[in-house]
DSSP file (Angstrom, degrees, kcal/mol; ACC not computed):
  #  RESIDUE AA STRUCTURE BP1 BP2  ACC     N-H-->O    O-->H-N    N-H-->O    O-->H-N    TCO  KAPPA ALPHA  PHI   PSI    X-CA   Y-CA   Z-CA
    1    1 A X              0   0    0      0, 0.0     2,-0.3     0, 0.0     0, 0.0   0.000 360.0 360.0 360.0 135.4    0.0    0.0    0.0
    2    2 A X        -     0   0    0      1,-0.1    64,-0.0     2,-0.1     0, 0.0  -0.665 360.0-164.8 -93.1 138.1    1.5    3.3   -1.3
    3    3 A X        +     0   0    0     -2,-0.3    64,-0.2     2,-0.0    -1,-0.1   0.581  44.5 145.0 -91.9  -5.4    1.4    6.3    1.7
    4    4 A X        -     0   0    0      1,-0.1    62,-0.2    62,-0.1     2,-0.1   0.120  36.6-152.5 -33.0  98.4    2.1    8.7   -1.5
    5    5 A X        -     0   0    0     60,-2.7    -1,-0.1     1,-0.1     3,-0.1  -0.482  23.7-130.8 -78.3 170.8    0.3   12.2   -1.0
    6    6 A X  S    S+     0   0    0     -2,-0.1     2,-0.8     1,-0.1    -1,-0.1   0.673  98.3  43.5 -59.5 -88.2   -0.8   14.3   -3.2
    7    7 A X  S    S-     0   0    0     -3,-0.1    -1,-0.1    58,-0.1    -2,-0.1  -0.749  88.4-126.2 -78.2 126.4    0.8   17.3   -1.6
    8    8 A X        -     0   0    0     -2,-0.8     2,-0.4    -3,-0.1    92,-0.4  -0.373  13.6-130.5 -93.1 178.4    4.2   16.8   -0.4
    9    9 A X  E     -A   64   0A   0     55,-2.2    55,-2.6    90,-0.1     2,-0.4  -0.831  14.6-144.3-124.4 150.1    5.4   17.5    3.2
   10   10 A X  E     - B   0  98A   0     88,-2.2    88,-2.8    -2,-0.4     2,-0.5  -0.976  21.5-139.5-118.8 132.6    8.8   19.8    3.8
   11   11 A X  E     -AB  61  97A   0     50,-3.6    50,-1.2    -2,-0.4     2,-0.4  -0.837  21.8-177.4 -86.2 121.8   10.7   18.7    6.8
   12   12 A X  E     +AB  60  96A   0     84,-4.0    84,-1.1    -2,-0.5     2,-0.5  -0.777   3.3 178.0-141.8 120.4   12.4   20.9    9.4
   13   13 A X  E     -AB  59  95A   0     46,-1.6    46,-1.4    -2,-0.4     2,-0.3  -0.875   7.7-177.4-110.9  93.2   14.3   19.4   12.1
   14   14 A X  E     +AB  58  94A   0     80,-1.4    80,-2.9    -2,-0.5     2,-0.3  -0.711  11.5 148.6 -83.4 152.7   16.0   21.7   14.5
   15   15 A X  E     -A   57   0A   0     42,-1.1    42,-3.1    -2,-0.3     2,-0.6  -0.959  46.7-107.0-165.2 157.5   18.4   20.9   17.6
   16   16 A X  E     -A   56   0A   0     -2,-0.3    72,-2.9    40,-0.2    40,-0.2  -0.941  35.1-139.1-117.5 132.1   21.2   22.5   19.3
   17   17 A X  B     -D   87   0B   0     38,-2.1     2,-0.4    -2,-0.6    70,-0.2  -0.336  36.1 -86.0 -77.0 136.3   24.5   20.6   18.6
   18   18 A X    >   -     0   0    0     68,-3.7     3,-5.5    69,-0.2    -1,-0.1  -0.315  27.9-133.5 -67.1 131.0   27.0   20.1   21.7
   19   19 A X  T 3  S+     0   0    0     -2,-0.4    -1,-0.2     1,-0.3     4,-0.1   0.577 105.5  46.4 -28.0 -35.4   29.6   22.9   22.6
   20   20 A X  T 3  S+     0   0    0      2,-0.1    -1,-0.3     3,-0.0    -2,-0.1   0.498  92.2 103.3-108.3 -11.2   32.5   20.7   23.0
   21   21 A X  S <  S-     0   0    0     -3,-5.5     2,-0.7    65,-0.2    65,-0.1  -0.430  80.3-103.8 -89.5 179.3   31.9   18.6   19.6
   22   22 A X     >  -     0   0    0      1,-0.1     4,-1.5     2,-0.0    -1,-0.1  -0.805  20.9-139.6-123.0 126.4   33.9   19.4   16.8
   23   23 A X  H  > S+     0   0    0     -2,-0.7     4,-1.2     1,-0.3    -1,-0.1   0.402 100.2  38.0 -60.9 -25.8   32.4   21.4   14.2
   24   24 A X  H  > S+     0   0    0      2,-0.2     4,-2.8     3,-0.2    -1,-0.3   0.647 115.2  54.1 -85.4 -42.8   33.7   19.7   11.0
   25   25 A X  H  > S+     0   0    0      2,-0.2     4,-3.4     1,-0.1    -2,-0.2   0.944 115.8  45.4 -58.8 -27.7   33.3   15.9   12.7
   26   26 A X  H  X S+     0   0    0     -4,-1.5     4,-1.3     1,-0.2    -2,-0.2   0.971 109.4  54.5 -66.3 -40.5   29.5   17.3   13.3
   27   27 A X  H >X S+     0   0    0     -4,-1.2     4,-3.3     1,-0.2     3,-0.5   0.918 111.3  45.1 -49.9 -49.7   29.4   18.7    9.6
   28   28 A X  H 3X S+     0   0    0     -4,-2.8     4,-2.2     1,-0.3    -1,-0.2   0.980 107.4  55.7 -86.5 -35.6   30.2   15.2    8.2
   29   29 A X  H 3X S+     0   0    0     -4,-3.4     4,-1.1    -5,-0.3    -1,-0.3   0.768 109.1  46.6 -47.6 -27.3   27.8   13.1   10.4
   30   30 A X  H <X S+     0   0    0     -4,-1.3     4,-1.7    -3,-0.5    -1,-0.2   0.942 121.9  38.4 -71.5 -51.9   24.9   15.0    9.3
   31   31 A X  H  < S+     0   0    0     -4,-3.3     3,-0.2     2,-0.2    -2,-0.2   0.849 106.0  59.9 -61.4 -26.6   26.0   14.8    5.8
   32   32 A X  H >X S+     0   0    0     -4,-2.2     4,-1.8     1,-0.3     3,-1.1   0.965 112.1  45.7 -76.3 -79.6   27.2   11.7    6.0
   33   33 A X  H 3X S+     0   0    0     -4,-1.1     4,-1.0     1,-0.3     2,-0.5   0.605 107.8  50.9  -0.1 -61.0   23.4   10.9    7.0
   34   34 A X  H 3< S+     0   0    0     -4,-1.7    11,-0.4    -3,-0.2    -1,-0.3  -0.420 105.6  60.5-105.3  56.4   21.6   12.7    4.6
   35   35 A X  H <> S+     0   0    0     -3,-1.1     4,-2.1    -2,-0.5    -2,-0.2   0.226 107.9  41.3 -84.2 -75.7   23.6   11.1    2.0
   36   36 A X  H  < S+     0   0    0     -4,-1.8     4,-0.3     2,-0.2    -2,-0.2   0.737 117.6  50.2 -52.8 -21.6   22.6    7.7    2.9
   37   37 A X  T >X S+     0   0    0     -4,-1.0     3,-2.7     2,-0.2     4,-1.1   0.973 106.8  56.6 -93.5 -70.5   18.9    9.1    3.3
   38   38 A X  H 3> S+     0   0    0      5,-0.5     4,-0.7     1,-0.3    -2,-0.2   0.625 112.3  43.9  -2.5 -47.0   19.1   10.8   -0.1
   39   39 A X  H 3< S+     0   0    0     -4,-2.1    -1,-0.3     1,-0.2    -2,-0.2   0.640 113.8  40.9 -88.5  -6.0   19.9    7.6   -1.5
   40   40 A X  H <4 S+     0   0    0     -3,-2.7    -2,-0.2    -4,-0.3    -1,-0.2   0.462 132.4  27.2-126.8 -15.3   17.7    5.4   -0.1
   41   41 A X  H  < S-     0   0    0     -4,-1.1    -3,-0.2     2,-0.2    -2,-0.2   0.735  90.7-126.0-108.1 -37.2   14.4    8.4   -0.5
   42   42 A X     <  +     0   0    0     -4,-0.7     2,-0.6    -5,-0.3    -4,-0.2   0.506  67.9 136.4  98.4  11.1   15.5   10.2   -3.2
   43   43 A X        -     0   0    0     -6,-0.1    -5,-0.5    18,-0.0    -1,-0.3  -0.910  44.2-147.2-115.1 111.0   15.1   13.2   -0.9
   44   44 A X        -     0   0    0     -2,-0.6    18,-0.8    -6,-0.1     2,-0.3  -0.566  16.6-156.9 -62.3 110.4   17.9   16.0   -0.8
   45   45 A X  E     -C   61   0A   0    -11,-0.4     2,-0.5    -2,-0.3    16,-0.2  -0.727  10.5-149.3 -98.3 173.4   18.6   18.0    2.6
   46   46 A X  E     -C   60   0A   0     14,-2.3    14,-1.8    -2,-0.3     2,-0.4  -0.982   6.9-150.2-127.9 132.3   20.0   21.0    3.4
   47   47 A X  E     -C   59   0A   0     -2,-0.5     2,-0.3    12,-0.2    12,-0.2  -0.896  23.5-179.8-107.5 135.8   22.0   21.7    6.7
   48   48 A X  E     -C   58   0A   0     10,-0.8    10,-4.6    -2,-0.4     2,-0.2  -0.939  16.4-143.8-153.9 142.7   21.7   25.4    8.0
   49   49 A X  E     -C   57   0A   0      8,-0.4     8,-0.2    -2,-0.3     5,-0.2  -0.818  30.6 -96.2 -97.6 110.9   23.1   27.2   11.0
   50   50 A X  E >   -C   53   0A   0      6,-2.1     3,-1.1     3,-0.6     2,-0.2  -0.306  49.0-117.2 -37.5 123.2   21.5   30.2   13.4
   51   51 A X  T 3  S+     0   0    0      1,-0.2    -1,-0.1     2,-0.1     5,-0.0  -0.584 101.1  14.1 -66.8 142.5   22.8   33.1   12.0
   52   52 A X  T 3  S+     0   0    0     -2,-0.2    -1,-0.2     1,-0.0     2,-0.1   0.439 126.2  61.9  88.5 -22.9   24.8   34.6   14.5
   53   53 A X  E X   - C   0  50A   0     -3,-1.1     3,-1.3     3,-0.1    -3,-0.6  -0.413  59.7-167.5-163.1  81.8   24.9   31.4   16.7
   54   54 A X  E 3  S+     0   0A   0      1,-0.3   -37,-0.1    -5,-0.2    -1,-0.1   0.306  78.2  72.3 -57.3   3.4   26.5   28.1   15.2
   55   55 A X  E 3  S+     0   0A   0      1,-0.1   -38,-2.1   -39,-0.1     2,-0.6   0.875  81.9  68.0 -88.5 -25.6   25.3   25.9   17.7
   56   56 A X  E <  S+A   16   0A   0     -3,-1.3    -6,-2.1   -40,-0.2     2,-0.3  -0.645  72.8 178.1 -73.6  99.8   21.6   25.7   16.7
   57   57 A X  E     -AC  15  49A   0    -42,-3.1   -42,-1.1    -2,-0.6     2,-0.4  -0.768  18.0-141.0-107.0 139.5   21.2   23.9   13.3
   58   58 A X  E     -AC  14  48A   0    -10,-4.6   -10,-0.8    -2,-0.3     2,-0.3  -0.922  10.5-155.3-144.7 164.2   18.8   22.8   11.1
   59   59 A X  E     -AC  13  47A   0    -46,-1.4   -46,-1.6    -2,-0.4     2,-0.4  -0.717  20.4-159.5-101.1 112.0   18.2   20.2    9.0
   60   60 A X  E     -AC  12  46A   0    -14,-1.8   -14,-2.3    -2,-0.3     2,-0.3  -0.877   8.8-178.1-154.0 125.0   15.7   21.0    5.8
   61   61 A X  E     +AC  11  45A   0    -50,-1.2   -50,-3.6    -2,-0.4     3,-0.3  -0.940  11.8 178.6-125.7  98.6   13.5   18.2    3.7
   62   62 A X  E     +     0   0A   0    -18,-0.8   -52,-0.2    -2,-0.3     3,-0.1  -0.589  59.8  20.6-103.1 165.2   11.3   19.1    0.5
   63   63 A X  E     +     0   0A   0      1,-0.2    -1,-0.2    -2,-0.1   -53,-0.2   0.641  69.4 165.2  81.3  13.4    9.4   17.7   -1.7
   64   64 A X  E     +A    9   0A   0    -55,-2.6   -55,-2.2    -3,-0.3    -1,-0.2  -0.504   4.5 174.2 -76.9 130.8    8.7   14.2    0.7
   65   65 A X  S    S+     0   0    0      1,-0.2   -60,-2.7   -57,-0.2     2,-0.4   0.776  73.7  53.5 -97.0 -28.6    5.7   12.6   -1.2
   66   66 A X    >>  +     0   0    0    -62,-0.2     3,-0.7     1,-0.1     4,-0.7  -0.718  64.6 171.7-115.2  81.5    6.0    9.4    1.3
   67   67 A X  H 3> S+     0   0    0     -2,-0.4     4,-2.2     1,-0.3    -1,-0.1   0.647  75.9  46.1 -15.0 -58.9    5.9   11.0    4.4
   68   68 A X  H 3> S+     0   0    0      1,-0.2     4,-1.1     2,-0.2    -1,-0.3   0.924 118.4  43.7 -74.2 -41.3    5.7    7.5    6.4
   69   69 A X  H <> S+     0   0    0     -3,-0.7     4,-0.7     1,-0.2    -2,-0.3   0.572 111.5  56.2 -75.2 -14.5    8.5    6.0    4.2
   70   70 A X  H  X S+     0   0    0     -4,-0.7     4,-5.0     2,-0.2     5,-0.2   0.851 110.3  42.8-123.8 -74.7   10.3    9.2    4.7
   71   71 A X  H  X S+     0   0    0     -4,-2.2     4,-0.6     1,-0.3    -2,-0.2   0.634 108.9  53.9 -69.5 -17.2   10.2    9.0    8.5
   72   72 A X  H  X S+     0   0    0     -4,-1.1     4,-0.6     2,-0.1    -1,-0.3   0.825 107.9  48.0 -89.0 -38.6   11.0    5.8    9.0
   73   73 A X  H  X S+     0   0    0     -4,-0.7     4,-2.2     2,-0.2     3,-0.4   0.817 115.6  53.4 -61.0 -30.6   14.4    6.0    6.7
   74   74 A X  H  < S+     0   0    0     -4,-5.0    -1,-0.2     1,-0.3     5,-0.2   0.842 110.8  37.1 -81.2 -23.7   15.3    9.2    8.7
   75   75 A X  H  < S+     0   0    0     -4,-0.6     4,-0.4    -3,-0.3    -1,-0.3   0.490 120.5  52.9 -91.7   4.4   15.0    8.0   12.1
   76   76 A X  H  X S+     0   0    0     -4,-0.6     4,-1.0    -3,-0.4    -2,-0.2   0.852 118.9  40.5-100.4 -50.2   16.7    4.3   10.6
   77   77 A X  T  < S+     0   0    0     -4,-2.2    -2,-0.1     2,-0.2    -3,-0.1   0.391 110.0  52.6-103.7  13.9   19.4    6.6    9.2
   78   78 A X  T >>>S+     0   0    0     -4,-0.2     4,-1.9     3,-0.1     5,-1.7   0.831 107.1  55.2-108.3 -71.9   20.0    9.1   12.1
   79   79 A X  T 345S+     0   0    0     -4,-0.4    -2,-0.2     3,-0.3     3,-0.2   0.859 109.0  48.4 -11.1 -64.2   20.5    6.1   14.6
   80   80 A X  T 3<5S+     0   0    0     -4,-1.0    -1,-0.2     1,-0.3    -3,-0.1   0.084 109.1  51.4-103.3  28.8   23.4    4.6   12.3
   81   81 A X  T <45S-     0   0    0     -3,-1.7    -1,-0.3   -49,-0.0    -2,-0.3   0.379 105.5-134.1-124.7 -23.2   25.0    7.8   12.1
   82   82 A X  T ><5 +     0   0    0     -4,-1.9     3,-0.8    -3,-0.2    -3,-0.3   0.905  46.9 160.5  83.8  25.0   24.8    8.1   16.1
   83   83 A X  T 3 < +     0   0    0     -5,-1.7    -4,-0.2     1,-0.3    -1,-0.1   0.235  60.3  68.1 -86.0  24.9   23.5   11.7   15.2
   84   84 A X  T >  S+     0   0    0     -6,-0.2     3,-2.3    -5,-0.2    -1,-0.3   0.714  85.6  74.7-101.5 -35.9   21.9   11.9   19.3
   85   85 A X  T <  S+     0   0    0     -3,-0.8    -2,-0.2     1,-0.3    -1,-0.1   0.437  96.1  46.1 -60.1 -10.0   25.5   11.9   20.2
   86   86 A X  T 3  S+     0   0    0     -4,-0.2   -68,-3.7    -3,-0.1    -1,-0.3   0.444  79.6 106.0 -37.5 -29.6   25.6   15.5   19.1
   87   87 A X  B <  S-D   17   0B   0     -3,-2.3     2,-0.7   -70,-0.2   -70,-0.2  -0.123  82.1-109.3 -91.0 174.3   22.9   16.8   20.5
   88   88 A X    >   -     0   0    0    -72,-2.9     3,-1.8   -71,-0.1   -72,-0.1  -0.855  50.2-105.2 -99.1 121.9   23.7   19.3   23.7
   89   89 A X  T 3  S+     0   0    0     -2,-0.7     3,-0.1     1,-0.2    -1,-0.1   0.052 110.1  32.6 -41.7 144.8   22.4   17.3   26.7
   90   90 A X  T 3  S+     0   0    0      1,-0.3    -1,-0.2    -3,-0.0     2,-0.2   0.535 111.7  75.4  90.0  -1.1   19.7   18.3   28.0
   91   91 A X    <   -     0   0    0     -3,-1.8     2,-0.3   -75,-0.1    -1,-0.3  -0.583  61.4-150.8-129.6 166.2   18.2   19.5   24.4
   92   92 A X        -     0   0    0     -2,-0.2     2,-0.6   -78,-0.1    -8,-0.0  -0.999  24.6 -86.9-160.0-174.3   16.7   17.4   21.4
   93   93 A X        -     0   0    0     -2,-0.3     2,-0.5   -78,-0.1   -78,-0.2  -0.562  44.4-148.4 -74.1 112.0   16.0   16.9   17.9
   94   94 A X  E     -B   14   0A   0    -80,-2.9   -80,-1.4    -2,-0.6     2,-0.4  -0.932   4.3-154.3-123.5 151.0   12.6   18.6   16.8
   95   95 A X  E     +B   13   0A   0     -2,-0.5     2,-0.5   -82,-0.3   -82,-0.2  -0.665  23.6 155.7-111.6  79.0   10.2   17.3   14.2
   96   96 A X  E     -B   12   0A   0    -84,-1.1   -84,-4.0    -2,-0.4     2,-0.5  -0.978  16.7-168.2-125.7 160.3    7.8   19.8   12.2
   97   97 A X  E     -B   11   0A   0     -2,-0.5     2,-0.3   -86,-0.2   -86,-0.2  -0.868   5.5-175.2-124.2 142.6    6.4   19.2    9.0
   98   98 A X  E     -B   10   0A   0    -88,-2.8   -88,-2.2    -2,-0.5     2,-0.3  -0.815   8.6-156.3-130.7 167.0    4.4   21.9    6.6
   99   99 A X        -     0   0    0     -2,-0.3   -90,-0.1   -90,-0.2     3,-0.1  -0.880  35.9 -86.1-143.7 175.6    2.7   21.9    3.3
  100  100 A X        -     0   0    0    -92,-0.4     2,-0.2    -2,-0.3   -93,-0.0  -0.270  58.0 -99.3 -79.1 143.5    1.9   24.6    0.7
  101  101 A X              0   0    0      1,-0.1    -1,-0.1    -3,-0.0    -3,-0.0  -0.606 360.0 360.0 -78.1 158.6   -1.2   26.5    1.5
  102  102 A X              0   0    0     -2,-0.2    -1,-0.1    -3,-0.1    -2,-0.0   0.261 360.0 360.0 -77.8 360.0   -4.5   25.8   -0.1
């Protein structure tokens, strides 16, 4: 059974990354990550930075038509990247999803 909208969903996952990790090892785990979810969804991210304050990042998903298939390959491939070992204790990764208006 296909979960397949109509409308696609844009992802945007923000988090603040820990103080002490090291900013180029962080850079390549996310990508490293949305490599392997690229390939396995067909779905491109984009990694983005507070202006003004490099610890607060986020993470940017368009265009997801399979939403369910989507979310399960991200949390599959975010787990085998260890990408909670980033996160600043006490803090986490959050989740919202939008669609074009009607």
């Amino acid at each position: 059974m296909s979960t397949e909208l109509s409308v696609p969903v844009s992802y945007y996952i923000y988090y603040r990354v820990r103080e002490s990790a090291e900013r180029e090892d962080a850079h390549a785990t996310v990508r490293a990550m949305q490599a392997a979810l690229a390939q396995r969804t067909g779905v491109r991210g984009r990694l983005l930075e507070r202006y003004g304050e490099d610890v607060t990042w986020m993470e940017i998903y368009e265009d997801v038509r399979d939403p369910v298939a989507f979310e399960v390959a991200l949390q599959e491939q975010t787990a085998a990247q260890n990408l909670e070992a980033l996160i600043e204790p006490g803090s986490a990764r959050h989740m919202e999803r939008f669609t074009e208006c009607a």
